[in-house]
C-alpha positions, 0 to 999 in steps of 0.5 A: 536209432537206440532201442528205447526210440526204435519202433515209435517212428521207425520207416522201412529197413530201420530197426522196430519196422516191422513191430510198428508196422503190424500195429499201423496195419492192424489199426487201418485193417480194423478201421477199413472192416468196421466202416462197411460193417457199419453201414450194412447194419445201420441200414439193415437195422433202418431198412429191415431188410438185407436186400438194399443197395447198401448191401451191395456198398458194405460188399464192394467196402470190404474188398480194400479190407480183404487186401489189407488183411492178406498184407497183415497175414503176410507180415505177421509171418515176418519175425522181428529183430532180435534187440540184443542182435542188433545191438552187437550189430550196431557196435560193428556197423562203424559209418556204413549204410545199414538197412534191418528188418527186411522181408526179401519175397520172391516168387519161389522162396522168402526169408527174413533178412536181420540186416544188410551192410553196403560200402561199394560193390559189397552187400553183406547180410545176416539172417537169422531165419533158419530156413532161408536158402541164402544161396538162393537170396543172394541170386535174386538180390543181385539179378534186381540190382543188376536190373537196376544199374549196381554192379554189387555181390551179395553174400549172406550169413547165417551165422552172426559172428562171421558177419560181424567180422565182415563188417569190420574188415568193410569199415577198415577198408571203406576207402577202397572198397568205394574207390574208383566207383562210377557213380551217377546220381538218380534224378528221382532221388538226388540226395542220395548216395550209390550206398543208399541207393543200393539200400533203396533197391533191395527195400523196394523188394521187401514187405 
């Protein structure tokens, strides 16, 4: 995806996710307040009086509104990528499974995840939030995995340049990396490959 398209159509773990998903879930938030807010004064203003059952209907509307406002106060805690960081990743990235843009929470800790790379039984990520416990991340990450069938480990950059060289020593040995992996398809998903399956799993476990 360039970065002049990034953003307009982006689904979850691509490049521009989060930015667009902030404006989408903006709009729904808006739309979910104003339509309770909507009835409760048209029947105040018809009514003259607070104490109707429409009341109680803008009451119970506001509810799916409260959700969403919690879910857009939890993702504008998220930062959005770095274009010029993911432009230097897309020129190491080669033919593996990428997946940017990722909000990994858990019950104890969260932390941005700027992008992960997977070829085989290795997911590679970088992550340029300051104050992710990366040792923390990468044990979560594998306990899901291996809960869901992928024997993978998971290490996690803080650094760029390091990472960016692990995706290259991946693409040069892509071959073997795969070679001699079982793999059975998911009947729910029969299009996809381990690689995306894998990516699959660990989108599942962010915002």
């Amino acid at each position: 995806m360039s970065k002049k398209n990034a953003g307009k159509h982006a689904k979850k773990g691509e490049f521009g996710y989060i930015a667009a998903e902030k404006k989408r879930k903006f709009l729904i938030t808006a739309i979910l307040f104003a339509v309770p807010l909507l009835i409760f004064f048209t029947a105040m203003i018809y009514f003259k009086t607070r104490l109707t059952i429409w009341t109680v209907v803008a009451v119970v509307g506001c509810l799916p509104a409260c959700k969403m406002l919690v879910n857009l106060i939890m993702l504008f805690r998220c930062p959005s990528m770095d274009p010029e960081i993911y432009s230097q990743i897309q020129k190491h990235c080669g033919s593996l499974v990428m997946s940017y843009e990722m909000y990994m929470t858990f019950y104890e800790k969260s932390a941005f995840i700027d992008a992960f790379a997977i070829c085989g039984n290795l997911v590679v990520g970088y992550s340029s939030d300051p104050k992710i416990d990366t040792a923390f991340m990468e044990t979560e990450a594998q306990k899901i995995l291996k809960g869901n069938g992928y024997r993978a480990n998971v290490k996690i950059f803080k650094d760029l340049k390091p990472f960016l060289e692990r995706l290259d020593s991946m693409n040069e040995h892509k071959d073997s990396l795969e070679e001699g992996i079982k793999f059975r398809p998911d009947e729910r998903y029969p299009e996809l490959s381990r690689n995306e399956l894998i990516r699959h799993t660990i989108l599942a476990i962010c915002l």
